[in-house]
VOMI-44869 format. One record per residue: x, y, z of N, C-alpha, C, O in turn; residue in one letter. Coordinates in steps of 0.02 Angstrom, whole numbers, plus 50000, padded with zeros to 5 digits. Layout:
// residues N
XYZXYZXYZXYZA/...
// end
This chain:
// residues 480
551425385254050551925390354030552585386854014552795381854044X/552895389953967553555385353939553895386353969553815391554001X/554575381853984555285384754042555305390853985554875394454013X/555475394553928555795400053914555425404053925555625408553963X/554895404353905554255410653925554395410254000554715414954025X/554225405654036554485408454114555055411454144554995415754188X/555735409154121556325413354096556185420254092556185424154139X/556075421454037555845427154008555385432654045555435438554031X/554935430454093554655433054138555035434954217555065440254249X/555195430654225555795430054314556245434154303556405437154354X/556555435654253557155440254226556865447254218557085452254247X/556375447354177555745456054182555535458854255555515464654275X/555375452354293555305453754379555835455254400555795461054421X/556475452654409556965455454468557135460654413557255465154453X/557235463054359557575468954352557025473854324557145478254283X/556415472454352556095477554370555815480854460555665486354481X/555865474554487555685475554570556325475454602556305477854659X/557055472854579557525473054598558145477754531558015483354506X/558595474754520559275477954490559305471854459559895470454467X/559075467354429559525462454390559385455154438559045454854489X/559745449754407559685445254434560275439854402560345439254341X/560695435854456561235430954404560845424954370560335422054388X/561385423854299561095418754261560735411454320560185408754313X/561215410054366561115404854398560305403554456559955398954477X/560335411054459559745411454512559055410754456558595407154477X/558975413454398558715414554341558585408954327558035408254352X/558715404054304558805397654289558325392654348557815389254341X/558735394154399558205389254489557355392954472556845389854457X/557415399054480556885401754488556215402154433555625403354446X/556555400454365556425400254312555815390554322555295389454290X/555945388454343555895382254372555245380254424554905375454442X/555315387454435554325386554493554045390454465554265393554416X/553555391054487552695394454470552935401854494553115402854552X/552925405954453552875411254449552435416554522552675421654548X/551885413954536551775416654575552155416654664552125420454713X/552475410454647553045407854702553435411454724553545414054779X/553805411354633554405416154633554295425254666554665429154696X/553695425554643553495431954666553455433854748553665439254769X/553085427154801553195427954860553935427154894554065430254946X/554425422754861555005423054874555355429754882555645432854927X/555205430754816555425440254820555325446754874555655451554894X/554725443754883554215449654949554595446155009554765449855054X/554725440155013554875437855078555375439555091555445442355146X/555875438755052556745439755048556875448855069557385451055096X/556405451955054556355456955040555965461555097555735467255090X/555955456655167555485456955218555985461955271555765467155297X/556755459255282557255463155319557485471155317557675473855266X/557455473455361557415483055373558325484255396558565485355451X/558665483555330559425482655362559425493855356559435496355299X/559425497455401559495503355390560215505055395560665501655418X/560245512655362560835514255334561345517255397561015521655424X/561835516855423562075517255499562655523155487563065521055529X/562775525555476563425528455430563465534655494563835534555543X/563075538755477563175545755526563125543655597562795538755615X/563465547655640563265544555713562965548855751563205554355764X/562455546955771561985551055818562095554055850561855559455833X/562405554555904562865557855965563335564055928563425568955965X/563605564255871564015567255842563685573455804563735579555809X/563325568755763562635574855743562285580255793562175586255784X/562195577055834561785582155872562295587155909562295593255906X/562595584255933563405587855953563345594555884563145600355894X/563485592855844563585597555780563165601555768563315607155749X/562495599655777561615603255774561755607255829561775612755802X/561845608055876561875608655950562185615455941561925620755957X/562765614355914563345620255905563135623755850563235629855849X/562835620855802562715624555713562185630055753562205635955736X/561595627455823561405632355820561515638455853561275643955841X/561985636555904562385642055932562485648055921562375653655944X/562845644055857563285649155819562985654255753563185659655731X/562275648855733561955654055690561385657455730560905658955694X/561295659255806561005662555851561385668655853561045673755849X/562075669455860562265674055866562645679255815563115677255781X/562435685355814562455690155762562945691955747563065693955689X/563505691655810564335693555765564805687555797564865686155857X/565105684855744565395679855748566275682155784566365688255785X/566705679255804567215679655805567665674555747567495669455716X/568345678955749568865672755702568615665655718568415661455678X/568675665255785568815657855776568245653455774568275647755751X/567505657355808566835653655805566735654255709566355650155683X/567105659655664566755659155570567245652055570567305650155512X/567495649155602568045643955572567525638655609567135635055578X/567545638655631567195632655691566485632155623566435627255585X/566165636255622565495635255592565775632855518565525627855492X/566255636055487566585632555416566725627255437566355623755401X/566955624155466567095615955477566745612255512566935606755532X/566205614655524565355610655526565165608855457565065603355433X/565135614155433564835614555339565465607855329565375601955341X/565965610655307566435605455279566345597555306566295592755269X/566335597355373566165590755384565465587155354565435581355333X/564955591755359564315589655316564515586655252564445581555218X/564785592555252564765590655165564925581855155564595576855141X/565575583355169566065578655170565605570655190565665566055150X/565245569955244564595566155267564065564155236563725559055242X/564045568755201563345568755132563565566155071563195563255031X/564065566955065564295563855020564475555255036564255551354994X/564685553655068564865547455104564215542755109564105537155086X/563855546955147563065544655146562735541155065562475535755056X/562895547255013562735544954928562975538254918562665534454881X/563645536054956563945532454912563665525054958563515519454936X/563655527155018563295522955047562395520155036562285514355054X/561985522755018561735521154979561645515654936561385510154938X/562075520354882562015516054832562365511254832562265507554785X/562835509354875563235503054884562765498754918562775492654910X/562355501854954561855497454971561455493354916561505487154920X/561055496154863560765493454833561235490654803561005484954803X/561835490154770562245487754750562235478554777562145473954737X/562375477854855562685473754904561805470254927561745464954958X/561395472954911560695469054952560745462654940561075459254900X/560155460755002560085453054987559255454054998558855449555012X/559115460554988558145461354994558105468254953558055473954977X/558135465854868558035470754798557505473754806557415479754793X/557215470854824556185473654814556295479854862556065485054839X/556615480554929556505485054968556825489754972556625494755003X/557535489254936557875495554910557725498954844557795504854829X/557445492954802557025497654733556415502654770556275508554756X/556115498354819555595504254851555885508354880555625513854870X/556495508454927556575514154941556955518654902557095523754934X/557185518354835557385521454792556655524254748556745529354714X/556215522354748555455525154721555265528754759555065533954734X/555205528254843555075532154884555695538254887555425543554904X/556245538754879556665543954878556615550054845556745555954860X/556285545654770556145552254723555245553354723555015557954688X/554845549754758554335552154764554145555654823553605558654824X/554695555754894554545560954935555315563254941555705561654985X/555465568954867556025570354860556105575254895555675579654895X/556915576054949556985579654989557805581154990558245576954989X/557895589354993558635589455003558635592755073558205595955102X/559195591155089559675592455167560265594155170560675590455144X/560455599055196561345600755196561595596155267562175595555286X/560935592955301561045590255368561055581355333560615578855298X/561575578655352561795570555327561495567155383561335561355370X/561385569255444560895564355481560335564255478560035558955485X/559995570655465559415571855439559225566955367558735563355362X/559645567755326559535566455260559445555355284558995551355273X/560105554755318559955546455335559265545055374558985539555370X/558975551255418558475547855442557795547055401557405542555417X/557695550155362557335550255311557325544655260556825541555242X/558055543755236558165536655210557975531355233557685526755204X/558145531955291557975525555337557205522955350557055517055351X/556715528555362556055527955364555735525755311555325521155310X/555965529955254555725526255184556025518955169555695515255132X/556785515855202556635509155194556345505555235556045500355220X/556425508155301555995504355353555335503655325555225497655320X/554785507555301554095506955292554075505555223553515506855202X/554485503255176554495502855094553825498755079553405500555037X/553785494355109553325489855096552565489655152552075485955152X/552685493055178552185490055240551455497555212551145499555162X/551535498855277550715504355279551005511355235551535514455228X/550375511655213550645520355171550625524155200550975529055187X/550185524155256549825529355299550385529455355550365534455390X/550905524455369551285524455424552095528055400552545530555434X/552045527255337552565529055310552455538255299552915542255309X/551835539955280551705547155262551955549555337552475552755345X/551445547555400551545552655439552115553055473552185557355516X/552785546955455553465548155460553835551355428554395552355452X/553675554255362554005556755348553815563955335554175568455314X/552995564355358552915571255365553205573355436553145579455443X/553455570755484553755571255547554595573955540554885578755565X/554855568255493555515569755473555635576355482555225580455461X/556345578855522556685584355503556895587155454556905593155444X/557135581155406557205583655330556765586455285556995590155242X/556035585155290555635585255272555135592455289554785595755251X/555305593455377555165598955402555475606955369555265611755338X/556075604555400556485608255346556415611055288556255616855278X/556525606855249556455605455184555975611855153556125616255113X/555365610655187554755612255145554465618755205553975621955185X/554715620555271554785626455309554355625955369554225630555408X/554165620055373553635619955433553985622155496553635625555533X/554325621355507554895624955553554635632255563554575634155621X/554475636455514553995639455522553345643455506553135648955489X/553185637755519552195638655503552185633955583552315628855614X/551785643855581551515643055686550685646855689550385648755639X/550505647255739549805648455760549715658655717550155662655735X/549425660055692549345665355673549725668555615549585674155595X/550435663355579550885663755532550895658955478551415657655449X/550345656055464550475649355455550975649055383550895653955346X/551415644455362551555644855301551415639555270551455634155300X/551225639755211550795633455171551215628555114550925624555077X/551925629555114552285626255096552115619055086551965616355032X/552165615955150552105606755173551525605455159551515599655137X/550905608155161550215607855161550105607055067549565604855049X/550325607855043550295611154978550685604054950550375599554920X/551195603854961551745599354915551355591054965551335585654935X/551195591255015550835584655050550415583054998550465577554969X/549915588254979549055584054929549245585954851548835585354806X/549925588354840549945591654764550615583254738550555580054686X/551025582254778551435579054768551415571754799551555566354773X/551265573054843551295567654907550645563754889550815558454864X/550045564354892549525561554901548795562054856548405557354848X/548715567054837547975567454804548075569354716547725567154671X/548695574654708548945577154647548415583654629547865585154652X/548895586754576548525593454570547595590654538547455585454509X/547235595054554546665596954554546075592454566545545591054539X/546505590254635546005585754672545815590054755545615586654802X/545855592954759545925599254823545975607554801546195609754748X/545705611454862545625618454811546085622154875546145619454930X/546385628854855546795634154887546645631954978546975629655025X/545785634954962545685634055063545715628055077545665627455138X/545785621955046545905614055094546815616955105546985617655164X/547245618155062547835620555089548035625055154548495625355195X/547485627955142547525633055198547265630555255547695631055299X/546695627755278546795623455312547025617355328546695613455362X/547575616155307547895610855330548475611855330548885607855353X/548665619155297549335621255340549105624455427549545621855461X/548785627255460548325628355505548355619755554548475619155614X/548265616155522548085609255562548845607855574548925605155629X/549435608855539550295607055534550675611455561551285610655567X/550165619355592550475619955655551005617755709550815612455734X/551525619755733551835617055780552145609955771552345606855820X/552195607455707552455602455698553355604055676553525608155633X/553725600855707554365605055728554835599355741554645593655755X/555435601055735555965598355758556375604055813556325610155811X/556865598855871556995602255899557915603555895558225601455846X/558185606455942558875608055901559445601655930560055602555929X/559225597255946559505591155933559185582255876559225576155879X/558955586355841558665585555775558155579055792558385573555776X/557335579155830556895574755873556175580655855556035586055881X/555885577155808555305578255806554855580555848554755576555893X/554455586755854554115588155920553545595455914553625601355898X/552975591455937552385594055918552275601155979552065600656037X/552505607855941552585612255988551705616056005551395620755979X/551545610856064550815614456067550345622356076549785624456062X/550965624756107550845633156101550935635956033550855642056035X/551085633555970551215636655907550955632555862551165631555805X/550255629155903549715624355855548965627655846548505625255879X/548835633255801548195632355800547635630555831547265629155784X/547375629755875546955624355894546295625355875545865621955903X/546105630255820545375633655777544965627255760545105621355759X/544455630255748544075624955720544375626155626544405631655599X/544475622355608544585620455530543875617055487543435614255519X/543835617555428543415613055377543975611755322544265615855286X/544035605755325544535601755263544075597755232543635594655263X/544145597455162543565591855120542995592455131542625588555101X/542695597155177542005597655193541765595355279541245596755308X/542205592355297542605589655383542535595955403542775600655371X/542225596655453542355601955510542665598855591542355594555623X/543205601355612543395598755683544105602155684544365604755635X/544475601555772544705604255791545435600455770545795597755812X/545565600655701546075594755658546705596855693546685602955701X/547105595055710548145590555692548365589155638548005588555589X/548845588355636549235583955570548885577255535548745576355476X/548805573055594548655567455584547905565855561547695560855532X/547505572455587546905569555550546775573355492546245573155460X/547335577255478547125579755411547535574955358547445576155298X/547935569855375548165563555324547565558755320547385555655270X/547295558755375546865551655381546145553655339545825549255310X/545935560855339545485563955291545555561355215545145558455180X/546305563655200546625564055138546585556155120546285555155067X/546785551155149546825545055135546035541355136545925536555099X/545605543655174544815541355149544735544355070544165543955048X/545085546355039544855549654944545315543154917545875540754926X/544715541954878545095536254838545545540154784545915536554751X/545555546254771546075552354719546785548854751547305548854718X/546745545854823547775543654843547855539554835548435537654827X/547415536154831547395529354798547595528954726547985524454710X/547425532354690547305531454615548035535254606548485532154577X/548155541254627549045545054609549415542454636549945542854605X/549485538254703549925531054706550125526854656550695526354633X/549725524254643549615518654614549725521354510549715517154464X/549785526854502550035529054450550635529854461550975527054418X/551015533354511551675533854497552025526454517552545525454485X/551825521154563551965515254551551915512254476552205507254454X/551605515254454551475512154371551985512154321552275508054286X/551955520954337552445525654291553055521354308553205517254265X/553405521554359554135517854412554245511954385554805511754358X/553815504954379554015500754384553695496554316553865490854304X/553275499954280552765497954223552995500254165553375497754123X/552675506154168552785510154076552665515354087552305517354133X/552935518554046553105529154058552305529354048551925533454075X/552185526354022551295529353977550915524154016550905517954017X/550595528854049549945523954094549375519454055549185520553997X/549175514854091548675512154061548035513354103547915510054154X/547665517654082547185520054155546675512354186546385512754240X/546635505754143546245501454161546605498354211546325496554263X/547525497254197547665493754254547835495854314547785492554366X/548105503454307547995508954369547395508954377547335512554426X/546975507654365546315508554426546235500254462545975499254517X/546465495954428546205491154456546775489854509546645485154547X/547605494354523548185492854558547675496354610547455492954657X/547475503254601547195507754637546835504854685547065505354742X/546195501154675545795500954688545805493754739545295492054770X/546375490254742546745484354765546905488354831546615487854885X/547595493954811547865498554851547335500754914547495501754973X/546725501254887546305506454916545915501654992545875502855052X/545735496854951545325490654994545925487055030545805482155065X/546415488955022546995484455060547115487955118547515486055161X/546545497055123547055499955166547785501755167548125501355218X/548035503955102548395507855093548965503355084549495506255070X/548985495655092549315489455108550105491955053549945490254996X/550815495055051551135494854997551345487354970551385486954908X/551515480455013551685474754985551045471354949551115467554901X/550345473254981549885469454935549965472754866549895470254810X/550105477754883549775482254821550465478954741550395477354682X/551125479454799551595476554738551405470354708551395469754647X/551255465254749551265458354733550605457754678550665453054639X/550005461754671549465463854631549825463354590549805458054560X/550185467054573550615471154509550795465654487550575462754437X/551335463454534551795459454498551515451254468551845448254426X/551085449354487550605442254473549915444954434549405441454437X/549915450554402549595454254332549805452554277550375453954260X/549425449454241549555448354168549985452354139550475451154104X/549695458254162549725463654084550595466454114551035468554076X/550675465954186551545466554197551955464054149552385467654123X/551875457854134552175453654076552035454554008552405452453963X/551615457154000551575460353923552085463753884552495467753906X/552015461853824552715464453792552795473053772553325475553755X/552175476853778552355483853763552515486653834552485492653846X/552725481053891552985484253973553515480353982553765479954038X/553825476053919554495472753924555055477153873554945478453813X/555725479153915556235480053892556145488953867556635492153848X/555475491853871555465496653847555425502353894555115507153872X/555785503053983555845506554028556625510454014557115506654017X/556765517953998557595517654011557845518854087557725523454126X/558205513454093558695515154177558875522854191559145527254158X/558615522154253558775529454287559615528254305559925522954308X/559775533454312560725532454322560815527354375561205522654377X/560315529654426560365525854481560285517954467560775514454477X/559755515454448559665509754403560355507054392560675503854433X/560575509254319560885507254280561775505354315562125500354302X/561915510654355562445510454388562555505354429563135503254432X/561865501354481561725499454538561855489254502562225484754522X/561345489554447561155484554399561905481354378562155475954395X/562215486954332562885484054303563365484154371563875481554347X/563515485354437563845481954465563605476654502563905472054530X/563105477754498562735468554528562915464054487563145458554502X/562795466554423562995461554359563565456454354563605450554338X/564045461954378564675459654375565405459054428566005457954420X/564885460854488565315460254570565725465054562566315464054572X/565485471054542566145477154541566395478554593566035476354638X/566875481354616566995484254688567475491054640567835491354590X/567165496254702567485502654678568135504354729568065504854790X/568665504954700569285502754743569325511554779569635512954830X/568885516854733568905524454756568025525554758567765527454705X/567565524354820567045524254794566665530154746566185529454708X/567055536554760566965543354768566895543054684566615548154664X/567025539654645566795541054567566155539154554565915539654497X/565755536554613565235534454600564785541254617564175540554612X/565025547754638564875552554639564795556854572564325559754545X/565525555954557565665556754490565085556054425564845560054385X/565025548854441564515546954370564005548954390563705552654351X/563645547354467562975550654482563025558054416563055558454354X/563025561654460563145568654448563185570454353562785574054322X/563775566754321563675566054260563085563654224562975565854167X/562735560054248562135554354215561355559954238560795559654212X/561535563954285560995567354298560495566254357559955568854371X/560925560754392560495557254476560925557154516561395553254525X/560735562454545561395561454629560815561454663560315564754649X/560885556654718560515553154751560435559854818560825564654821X/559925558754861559975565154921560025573754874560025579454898X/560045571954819560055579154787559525581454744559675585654702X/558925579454746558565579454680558415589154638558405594454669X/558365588454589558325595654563557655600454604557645606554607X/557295597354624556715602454672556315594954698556575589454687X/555705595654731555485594754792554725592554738554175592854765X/554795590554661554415586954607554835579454609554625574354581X/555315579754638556065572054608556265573154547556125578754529X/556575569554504556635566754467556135565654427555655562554451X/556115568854332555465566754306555675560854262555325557754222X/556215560054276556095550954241555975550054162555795554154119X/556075545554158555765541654070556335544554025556915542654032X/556145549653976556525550753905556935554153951557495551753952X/556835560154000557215565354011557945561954021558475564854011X/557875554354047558595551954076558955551554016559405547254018X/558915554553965559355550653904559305559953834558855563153807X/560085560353835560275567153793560465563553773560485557853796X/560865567053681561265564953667562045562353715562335556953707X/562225566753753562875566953760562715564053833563255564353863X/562285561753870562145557953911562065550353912562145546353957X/561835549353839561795541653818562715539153777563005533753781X/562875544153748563505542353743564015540053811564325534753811X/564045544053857564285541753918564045533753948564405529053962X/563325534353953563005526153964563455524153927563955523353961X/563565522553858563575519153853564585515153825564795510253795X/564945522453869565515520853889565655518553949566185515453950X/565325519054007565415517054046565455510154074565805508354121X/565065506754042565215499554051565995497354060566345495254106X/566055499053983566765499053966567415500654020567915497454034X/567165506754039567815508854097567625506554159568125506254195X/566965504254197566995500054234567235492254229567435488854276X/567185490954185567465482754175568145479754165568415474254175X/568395488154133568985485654105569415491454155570015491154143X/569295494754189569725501954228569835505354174570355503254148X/569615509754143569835514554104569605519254110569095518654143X/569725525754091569785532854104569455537754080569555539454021X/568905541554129568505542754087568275550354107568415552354163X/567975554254067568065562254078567545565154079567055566154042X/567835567254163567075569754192566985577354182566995580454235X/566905580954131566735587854113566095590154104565945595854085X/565525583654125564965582354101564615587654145564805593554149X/563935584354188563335586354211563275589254265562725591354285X/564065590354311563895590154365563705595854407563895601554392X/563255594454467562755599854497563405604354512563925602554541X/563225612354479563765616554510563765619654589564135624154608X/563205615854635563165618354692563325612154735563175611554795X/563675607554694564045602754733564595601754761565005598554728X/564805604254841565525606454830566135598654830566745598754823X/565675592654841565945587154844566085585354782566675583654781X/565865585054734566015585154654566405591254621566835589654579X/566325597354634566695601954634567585599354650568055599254610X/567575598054707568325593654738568415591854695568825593854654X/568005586854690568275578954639568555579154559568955576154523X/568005585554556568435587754497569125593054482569385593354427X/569235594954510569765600254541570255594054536570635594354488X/570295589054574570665584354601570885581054529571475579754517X/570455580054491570395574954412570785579454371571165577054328X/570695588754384570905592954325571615593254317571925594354265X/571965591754406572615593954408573005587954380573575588254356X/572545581754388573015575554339572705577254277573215577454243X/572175578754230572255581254166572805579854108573405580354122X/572665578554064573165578753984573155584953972573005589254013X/573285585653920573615592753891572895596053879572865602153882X/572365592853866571765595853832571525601253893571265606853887X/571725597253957571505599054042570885599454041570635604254071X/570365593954001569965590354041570135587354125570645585154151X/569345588454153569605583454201569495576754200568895575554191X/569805572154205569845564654196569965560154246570465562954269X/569895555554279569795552354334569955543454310569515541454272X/570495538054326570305534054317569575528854351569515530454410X/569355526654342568705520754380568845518454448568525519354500X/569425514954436569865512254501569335508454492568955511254531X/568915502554463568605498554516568745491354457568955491054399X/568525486654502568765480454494567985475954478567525475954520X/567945471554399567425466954400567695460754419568245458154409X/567145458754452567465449154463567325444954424566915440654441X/567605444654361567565441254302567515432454316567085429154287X/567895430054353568045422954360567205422554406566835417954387X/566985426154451566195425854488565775425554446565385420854439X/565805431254408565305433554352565285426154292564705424054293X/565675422354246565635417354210565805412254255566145407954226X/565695410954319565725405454336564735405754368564495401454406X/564385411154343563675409354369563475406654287562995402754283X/563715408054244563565406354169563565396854172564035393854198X/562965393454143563035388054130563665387954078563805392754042X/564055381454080564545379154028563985378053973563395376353971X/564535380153925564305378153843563815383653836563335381853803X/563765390653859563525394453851563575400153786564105403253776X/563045401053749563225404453697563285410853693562895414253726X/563805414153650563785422353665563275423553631563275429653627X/562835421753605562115424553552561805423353641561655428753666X/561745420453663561245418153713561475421953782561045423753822X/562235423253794562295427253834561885435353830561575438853871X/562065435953762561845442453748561195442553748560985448353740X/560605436853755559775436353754559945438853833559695444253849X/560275435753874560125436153951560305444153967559935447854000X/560855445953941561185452153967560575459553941560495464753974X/560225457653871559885461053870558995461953877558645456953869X/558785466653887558025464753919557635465753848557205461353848X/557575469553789557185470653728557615466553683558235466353675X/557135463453656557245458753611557755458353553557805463753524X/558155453453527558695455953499558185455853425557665453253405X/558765460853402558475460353330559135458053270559695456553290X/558985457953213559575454953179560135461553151560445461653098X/560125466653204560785468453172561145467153233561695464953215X/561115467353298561345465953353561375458553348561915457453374X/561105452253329561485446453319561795444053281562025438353280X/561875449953227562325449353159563075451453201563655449253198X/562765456453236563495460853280563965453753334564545454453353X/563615448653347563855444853400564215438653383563915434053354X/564895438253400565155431753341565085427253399564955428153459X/565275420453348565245414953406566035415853431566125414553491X/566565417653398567155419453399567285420153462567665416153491X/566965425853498566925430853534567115426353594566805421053590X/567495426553646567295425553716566785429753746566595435353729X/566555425153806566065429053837566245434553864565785438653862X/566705436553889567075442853933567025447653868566615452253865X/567315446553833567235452153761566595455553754566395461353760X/566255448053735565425448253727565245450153773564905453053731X/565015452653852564575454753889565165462653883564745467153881X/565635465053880565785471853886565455477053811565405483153802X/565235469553758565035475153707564435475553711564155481053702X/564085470053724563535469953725563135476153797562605479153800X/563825475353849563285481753879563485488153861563325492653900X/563825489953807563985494153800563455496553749563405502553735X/563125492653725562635495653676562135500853687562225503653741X/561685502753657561095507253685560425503853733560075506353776X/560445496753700559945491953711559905491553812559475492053856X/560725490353806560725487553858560395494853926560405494353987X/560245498753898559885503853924559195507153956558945512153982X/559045497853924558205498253928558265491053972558665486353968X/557665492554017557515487154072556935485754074556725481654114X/
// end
């Protein structure tokens, strides 16, 4: 394999299993055997740094009282205030949490396991008005990103967020509700029309009594469990939660809708059913293994193939996460990073329903790709940019923010917000080899191949600082 073809490959890997990668690391790595580079990645990528932000003691304190107060039927003045500034503090928390996040993936030093747990976010997509709830959930999906599938499902079918979420809270012995049971084998695990109405029904029946309690602790309430005999898949026995996953996971059907939406995520919008079955079927004999199953992927020919190079578009999250890795941004107000979420169409902890995020073309409108592809610009350079766009109207943290943007407004009274954030330009071209070309910067900066009106567009003139703000400002630079 040539040093550039290997180049060319190491650069498709981290900014497809990670956010990007610097010229300098690109270059070392570019330099070993590929399959090397690949265990380096998994290894680096081995540490469970979880997200710490909300504090436990405080939360539950708050859970404790939230339920107090929504126990009782007539409130006084001062308990409707008390319960308003529970909400407000949430809010306020949940939002903090977003930005934390994504500053995370921003700041990693293990890509592979925050890209998974950003795949796992929108594949067991979940909203919460509860911010400790919402972190513990985060946290499980990065704790298990890589490891057992089967250890990760029945954590996060445990999750409060999740409980919540989807109502198991209440589905009890003689009530059951089939919510969780339903979105587990329709979303979660088998996909539609691999299971019929009564496997739902029994196995909401088996998810009985699975509960959280009001200091937000998982807990299997055995008087409001079913204890019937059930038939799931053709299984007859006196099932739980747990053995109606471990049912579900003997069908090679979870195997195979795994291992597609891993495809879809990290491959190509358009499946290739030969190499999903053969990820599948890796997946399957590995025991559910998620790091074997990546490293398959990623030491696959056909990963490197050119109709699965450059032709993915960045999810907001992506693209946002990528260009400040790129360029050592620091957001001097992180709270615009709310901002653009919200505009671009991905606020993180928020997804539009309990499907995620459908990904691919949908990330890109007209008046959504125009923004991409200003934003570079006002991140690099601080400039000012107007957020009248996308944002969720049941967001009251963006709501603020814009309120806040309208009252500084121009005459038009848009609301407008400067960036406030800072690139580290002298970091960023001091990873650039000397004697570096802006035609060649612009090969690195972008992932689909240049063509000759974009290197007609690139002077040698140009400094590089010029050259990487236009060059990401393009459409190209949109595709990973």
């Amino acid at each position: 394999m040539s040093a550039k073809d290997n180049f060319s490959k190491v650069k498709h890997l981290y900014n497809r299993a990670g956010f990007g990668i610097s010229y300098t690391d690109l270059q070392k790595l570019s330099k070993k055997n590929l399959e090397k580079t690949v265990d380096r990645l998994i290894e680096t990528s081995q540490k469970d740094d979880p997200i710490a932000l909300v504090n436990d003691f405080e939360s539950k304190r708050q859970l404790l009282a939230q339920a107090g107060l929504y126990a009782k039927k007539d409130l006084t003045d001062e308990e409707k205030k008390m319960r308003q500034q529970i909400v407000r503090e949430q809010n306020e928390v949940s939002r903090d949490l977003n930005i934390a996040f994504l500053t995370k993936m921003i700041n990693t030093e293990a890509p592979l396991r925050e890209k998974m747990t950003l795949f796992w976010h929108g594949h067991f997509a979940c909203r919460s008005n509860n911010p400790f709830f919402a972190q513990q959930l985060n946290n499980i999906q990065r704790a298990n990103a890589l490891g057992s599938f089967k250890t990760l499902l029945v954590e996060v079918s445990k999750a409060p967020a999740m409980l919540q979420y989807l109502n198991n809270q209440q589905n009890r012995k003689g009530k059951p509700n089939e919510n969780f049971a339903r979105e587990l084998m329709e979303l979660f695990t088998l996909g539609r029309g691999n299971y019929t109405e009564q496997d739902i029904k029994e196995s909401a029946r088996s998810f009985t009594g699975w509960m959280y309690d009001k200091d937000g602790s998982f807990i299997f309430r055995k008087n409001l469990h079913d204890d019937g005999t059930k038939t799931f898949f053709g299984k007859i026995g006196n099932f739980e939660g747990e053995n109606i996953i471990d049912i579900i996971l003997e069908k090679p059907e979870t195997a195979q809708f795994i291992a597609q939406k891993v495809y879809k995520f990290f491959v190509n919008d358009y499946p290739n059913d030969a190499h999903i079955k053969e990820l599948a079927t890796h997946f399957y004999h590995s025991k559910y293994d998620i790091g074997a199953m990546m490293k398959k992927m990623f030491t696959s020919d056909w990963f490197y193939a050119p109709e699965n190079v450059g032709t993915k578009i960045k999810s907001p999250a992506e693209f946002l996460v990528g260009l400040s890795r790129e360029f050592y941004v620091t957001y001097n107000k992180p709270q615009v990073l709310i901002q653009l979420q919200s505009s671009l169409g991905q606020y993180l902890f928020n997804p539009p329903n309990v499907a995620g995020w459908p990904g691919g073309q949908s990330w890109i409108d007209s008046s959504s790709l125009m923004l991409r592809m200003r934003i570079p610009s006002l991140v690099l350079n601080d400039g000012e940019i107007d957020f009248s766009g996308k944002a969720d109207p049941e967001d009251e943290a963006v709501i603020a923010l814009s309120r806040t943007a309208t009252s500084n407004a121009n005459a038009n009274n848009k609301p407008k917000s400067y960036v406030n954030a800072n690139a580290d330009w002298p970091k960023f071209l001091d990873t650039l080899p000397k004697g570096l070309t802006p035609l060649e910067l612009t090969e690195f900066l972008l992932q689909p191949k240049l063509n000759t009106k974009i290197t007609s567009m690139v002077s040698d003139n140009k400094g590089l600082r010029s050259t990487a703000v236009e060059i990401t400002s393009m459409p190209e630079y949109q595709l990973c």
